[in-house]
N, C-alpha and C positions, 0 to 999 in steps of 0.2 A: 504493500500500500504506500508506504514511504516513496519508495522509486519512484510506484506511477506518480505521487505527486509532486517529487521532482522531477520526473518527465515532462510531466502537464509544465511545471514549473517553466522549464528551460524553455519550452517549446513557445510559451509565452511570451519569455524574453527575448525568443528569439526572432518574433514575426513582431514585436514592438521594434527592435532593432531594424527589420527589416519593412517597415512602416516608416519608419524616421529617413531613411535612406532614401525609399521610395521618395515620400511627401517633398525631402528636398530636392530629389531631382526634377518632379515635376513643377516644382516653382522655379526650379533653375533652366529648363525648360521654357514656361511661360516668360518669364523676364529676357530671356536670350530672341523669343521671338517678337517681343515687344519692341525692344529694342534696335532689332533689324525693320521693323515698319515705322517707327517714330521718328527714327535719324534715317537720313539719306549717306551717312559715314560707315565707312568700312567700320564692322563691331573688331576691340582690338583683339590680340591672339594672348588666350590666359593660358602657362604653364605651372604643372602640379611638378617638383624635381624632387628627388630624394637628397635629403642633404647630406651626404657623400659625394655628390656631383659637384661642380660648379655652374652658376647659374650662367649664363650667356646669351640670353634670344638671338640676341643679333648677331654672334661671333664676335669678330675683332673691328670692327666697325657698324656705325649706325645710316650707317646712308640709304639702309632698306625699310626704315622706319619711316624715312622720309616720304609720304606716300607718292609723291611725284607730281608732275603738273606737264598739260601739253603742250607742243608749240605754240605760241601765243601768235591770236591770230591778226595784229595790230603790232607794227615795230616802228617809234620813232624815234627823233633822235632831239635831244633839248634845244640843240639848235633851230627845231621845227616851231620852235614857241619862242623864236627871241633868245636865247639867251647865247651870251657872251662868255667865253673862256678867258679875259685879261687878266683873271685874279684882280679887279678892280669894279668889274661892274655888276652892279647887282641883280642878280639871278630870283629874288627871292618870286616874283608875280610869276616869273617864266617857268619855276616849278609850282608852283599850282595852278597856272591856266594846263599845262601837262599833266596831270593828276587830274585835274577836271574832266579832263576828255580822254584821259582814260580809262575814267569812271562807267562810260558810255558803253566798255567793253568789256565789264566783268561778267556778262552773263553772255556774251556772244563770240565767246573764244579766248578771252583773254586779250592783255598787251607788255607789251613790253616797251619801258622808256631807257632808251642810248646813252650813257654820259662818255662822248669821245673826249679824246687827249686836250689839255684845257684845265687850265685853274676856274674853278666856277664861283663863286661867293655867293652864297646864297643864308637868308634868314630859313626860319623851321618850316618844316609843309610835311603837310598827311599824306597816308600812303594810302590805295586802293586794295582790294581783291584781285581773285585771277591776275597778278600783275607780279612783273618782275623790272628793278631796277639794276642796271647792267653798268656797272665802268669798266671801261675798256679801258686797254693799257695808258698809262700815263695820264687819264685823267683824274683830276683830283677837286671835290666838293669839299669848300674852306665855311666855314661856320661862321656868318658873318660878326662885325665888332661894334653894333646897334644894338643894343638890349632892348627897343624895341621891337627887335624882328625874332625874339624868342616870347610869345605872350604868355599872359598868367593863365595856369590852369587850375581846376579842382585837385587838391589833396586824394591820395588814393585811400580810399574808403577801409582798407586796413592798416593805415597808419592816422587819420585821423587830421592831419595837417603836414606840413611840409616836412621833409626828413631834418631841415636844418634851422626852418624859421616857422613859426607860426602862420597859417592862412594858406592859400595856393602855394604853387611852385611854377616856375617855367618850364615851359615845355618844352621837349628833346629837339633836338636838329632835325633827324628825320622821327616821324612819328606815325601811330598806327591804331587805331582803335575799332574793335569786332569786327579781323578782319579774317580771312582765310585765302590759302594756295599763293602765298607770297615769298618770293624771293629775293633775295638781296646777294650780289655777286658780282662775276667778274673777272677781269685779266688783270687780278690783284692790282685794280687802282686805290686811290684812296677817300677815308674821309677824314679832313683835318678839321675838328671842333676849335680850334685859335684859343683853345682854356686858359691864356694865361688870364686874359682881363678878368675872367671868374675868378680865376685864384685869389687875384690881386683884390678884389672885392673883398674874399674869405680870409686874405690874411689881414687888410687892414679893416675889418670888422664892421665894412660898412655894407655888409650883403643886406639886402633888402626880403626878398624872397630864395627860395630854397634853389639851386642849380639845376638847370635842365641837364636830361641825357642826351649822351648823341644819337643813341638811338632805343626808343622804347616803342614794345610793343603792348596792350591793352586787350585781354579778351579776344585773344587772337589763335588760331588755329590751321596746324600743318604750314609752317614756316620754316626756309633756310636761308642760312645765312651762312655765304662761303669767300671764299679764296681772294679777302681784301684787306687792306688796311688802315684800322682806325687808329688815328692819335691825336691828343690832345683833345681828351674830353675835359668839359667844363666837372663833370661829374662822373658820375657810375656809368664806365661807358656803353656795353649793352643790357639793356632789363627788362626779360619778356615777365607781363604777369599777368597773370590768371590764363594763361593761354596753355595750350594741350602740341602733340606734336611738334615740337621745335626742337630743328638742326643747328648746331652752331659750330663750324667744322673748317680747318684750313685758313685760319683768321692768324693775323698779326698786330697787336695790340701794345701801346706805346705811349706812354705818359714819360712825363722826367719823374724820375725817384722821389720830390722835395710835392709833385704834384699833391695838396690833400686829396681825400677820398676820391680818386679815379681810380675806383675799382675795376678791373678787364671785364668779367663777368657774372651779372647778379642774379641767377632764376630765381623768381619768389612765386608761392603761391600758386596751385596748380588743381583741376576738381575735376571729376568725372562729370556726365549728366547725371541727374536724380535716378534713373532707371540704371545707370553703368553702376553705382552706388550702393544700388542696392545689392547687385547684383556682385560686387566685392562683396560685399556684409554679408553676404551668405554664402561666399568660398570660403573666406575668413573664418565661417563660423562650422566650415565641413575640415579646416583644416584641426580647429581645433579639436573637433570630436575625432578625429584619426588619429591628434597627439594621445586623448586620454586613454583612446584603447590600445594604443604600442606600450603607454606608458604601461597598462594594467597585464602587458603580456611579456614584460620586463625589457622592450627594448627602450635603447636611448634617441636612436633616430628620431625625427619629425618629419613632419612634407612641407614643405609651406611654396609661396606664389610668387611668382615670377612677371611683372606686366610689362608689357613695352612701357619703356621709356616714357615718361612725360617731356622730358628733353636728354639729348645727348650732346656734350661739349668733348670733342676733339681734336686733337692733331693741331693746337695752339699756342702761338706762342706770346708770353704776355710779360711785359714792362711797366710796372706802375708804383704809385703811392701809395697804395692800399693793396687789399685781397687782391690776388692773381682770379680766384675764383669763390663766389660767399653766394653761399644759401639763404635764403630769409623765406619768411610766411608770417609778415606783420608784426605791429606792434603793439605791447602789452594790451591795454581794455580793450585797445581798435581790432586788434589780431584775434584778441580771444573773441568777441564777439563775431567777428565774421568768420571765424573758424574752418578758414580754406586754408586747408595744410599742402605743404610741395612736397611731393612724392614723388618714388621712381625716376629717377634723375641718374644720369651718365657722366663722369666724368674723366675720361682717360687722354692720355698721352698729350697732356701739358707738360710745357716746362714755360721758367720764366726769374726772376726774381722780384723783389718789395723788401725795400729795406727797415717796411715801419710796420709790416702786418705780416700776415701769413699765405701759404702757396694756396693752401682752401680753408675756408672757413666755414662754419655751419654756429647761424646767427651772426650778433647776437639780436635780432628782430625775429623771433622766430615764435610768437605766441600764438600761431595759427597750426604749430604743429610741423614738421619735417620727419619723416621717414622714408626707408627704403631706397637709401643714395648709396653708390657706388659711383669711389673711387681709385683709379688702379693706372700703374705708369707714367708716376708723373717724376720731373727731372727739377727741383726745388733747389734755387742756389741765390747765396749773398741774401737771408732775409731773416729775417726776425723770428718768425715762426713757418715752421714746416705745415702740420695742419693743427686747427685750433678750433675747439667746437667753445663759444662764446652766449651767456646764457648772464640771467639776475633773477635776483627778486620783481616781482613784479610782471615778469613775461609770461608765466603762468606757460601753457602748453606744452610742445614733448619733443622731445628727438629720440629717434629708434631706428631699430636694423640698421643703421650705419656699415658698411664694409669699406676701410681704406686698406689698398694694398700695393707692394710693387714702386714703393716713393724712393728715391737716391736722392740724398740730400747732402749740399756742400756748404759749405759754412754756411749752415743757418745756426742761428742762437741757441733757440729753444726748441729742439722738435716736434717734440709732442706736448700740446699745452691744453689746461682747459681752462675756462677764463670767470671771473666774475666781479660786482661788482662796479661795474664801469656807472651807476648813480645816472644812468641815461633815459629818461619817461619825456612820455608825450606833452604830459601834463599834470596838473593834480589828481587828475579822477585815476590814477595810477594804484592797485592794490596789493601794498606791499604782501600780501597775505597767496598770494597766485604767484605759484614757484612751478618750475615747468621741473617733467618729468624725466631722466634720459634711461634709456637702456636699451642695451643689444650695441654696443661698441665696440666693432672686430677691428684691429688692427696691426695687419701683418706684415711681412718681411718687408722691413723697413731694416736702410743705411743710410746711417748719417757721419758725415767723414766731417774733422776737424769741427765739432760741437764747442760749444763754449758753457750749454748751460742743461743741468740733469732737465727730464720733462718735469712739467708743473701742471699736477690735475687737482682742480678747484672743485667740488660739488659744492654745494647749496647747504646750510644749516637747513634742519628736516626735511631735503628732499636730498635725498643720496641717491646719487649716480651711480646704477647698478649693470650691473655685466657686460663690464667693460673686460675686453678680452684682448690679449697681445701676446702674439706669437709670433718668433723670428725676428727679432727686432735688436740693430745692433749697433753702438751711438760709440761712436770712437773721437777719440782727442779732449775726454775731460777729464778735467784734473781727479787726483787720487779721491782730495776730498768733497769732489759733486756729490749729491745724492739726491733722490726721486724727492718732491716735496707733494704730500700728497694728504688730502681735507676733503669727508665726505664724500669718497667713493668705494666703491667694492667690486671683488674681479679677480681673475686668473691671470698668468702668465709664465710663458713659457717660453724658453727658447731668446730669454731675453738677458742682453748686457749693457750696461752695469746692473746690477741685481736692482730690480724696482722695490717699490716699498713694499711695507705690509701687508698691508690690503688688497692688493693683486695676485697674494698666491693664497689663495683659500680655492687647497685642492678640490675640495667639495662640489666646486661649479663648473668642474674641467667639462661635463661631459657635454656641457651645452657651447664650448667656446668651440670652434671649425679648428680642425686638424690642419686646413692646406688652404 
């Protein structure tokens, strides 16, 4: 009698188990086909890996992510609208009567506008759809030295007000708002933002408004941006945000060292549609029922997701005053409340230097969330910090799954840092009590030749930065008596020299830190 009703028992459990499977696939089902009839967008491609593998959708480049765009069927050249190459005359009406008309051609094939050999001078102008801007060799678009040919815009609604000043900001050189299938490229010509007069504003503390980008895109979808070069941004010189599918590949970016914050490259802020969303939230929630029943069958492995890319940054080379490359997703109350976190983000085969910041950073604007970045192959020299995830009170939100790996670093400082602190809010409605989250922080075979300073990982009074993981990691040229300085974190390490602190070998969490 026993048996049979553990029989009955199990049998129970076992068509409940197989109820719950069923139910999610048929909603995983219904949401997949919703989704193919509500967007006219290719739905993206979701991978389940066993984490023994390494994750890689795309392989060793992202150029297949890029979803492409076809001959455009409108080619003209700036010269078709007036405008003058002297490096003297102003261009600014000649690119937006260009833009205007080739507005006319985003639904009927597309266009493409010519920037031939020629110094152009041009104030800010918007970009279109379907459309690609093309410099041809030696030509070069100089950022005019009129501040009124950069006008005030609205503050971005998860920062609340300007990054530097209260009220608007000016808007970028070239600029972009909900746009889609746009290209920026070229026979590596260039774009020179003339940033000194911004700086000059910034250092003698008479800025009025917050500095424009050189170039920013807005709500923007399936963009590339290739084979040119930008220098002398007044600010952060590329910043795609809230936008989906962007390529950033083949770029040469160029500030002088002394430049303030001309960051090379800023992705913030990145969101599914509400159907793509859900539709996470319930892989997310099949991965984690796969964890608890390995867990409960004693293995260690998990499965977890793999998504294409929200952006992929490659093959770049960057020079600046600031971050070579910085992550963000908003700022404290602004960030939290709008609560668009940047995800799935690519970072590989930079190199570059910054003598005042770091090769990549992550934050410290980050109240809107960041996860699931990968960094790997980058060549970091002559800078302050190697990578540096930057965080306070106040930011409230998270950073997670992090993977950096593959970094050669030469005389940088500090290589590995975590940061806090820096007393930087929007405003008063600021609540010191919203402390952001971190955890899942891999970072491995790393070399850094002629170091001068042990890493410095910062967490948070009550909010401890948990499973931070490092492996393979190997920091030569500091003196006998450097050592790890390390507050409010926890985590493994392995395979690491000089011996890191305390808090990093608590064997007990090895089986979750990646082997390779």
């Amino acid at each position: 009698m026993e048996s049979e009703k553990a029989f009955i028992g199990g049998a129970l459990i076992g068509n409940v188990i197989r109820f719950r499977w069923t139910l999610l696939l048929l909603v995983f089902t219904l949401i997949t086909v919703l989704s193919l009839q509500l967007s006219t967008r290719e739905v993206f491609p979701i991978w389940v890996i066993s984490a023994s593998s390494k994750p890689d959708v795309l392989g060793e480049i992202c150029v297949g992510f890029f979803q492409g765009v076809p001959r455009r069927k409108v080619v003209r050249s700036i010269k078709d609208f007036g405008g003058v190459g002297d490096g003297k005359t102003s261009n600014t009406e000649s690119f937006r009567r260009a833009i205007k008309f080739m507005q006319l051609f985003g639904e009927k094939g597309g266009s493409q506008l010519n920037i031939p050999k020629g110094r152009w001078v041009t104030g800010s102008f918007n970009l279109t759809s379907n459309f690609t801007l093309f410099l041809e060799e030696g030509a070069v678009i100089l950022g005019s030295q009129d501040i009124k040919q950069w006008p005030i815009i609205e503050p971005l609604p998860s920062y609340g007000r300007g990054r530097e000043r209260l009220g608007g900001r000016h808007i970028s050189l070239i600029h972009g708002n909900g746009l889609h299938n746009v290209v920026i490229t070229g026979q590596n010509g260039t774009v020179d933002g003339q940033g000194k007069m911004w700086w000059e504003l910034w250092w003698n503390r008479t800025l009025v408004h917050t500095r424009g980008h050189l170039l920013e895109l807005i709500n923007s979808h399936n963009i590339l941006i290739s084979n040119l070069t930008f220098l002398n941004s007044p600010f952060w010189t590329i910043h795609p945000v809230y936008c989906s599918n962007v390529v950033i590949k083949g770029m040469t970016i160029l500030a002088p060292l002394d430049a303030p914050n001309t960051d090379g490259i800023d992705p913030g802020l990145y969101c599914l549609s509400f159907i793509r969303c859900i539709l996470f939230i319930l892989l997310c929630f099949w991965v984690y029922l796969d964890w608890r029943e390995r867990k409960l069958r004693g293995e260690n492995t998990i499965k977890f997701l793999t998504l294409v890319p929200n952006v992929c940054i490659e093959d770049c080379y960057i020079e600046s005053g600031d971050d070579l490359v910085a992550v963000k997703s908003g700022w404290d109350q602004y960030g939290i409340t709008m609560a668009r976190p940047s995800t799935n983000i690519i970072v590989r085969r930079v190199s570059g230097t910054t003598p005042t910041c770091s090769g990549v950073g992550i934050g410290s604007e980050m109240s809107g969330g960041i996860a699931n970045i990968k960094v790997e192959n980058l060549h970091i020299r002559d800078s302050a910090a190697g990578v540096r995830i930057k965080s306070d009170k106040g930011r409230g939100g998270y950073i997670a799954n992090v993977s950096i790996s593959n970094i050669l670093m030469e005389r940088v400082k500090i290589p590995i840092r975590f940061s806090r602190g820096s007393n930087d809010h929007p405003d008063e409605g600021w609540d010191p009590k919203a402390v952001p989250k971190v955890k899942g922080i891999s970072i491995s075979h790393i070399v850094s030749v002629n170091s001068t300073k042990a890493p410095v990982l910062q967490g948070i009074e009550n909010a401890l930065f948990e499973g931070i993981c490092l492996r393979n990691v190997t920091l030569l040229g500091l003196s006998t008596s450097a050592t790890w300085h390390c507050e409010y974190v926890s985590g493994f390490a392995s395979g690491v020299f000089p011996v890191p602190c305390p808090q990093l070998q608590q064997n007990d969490t090895a089986s979750w830190c990646p082997s390779s």
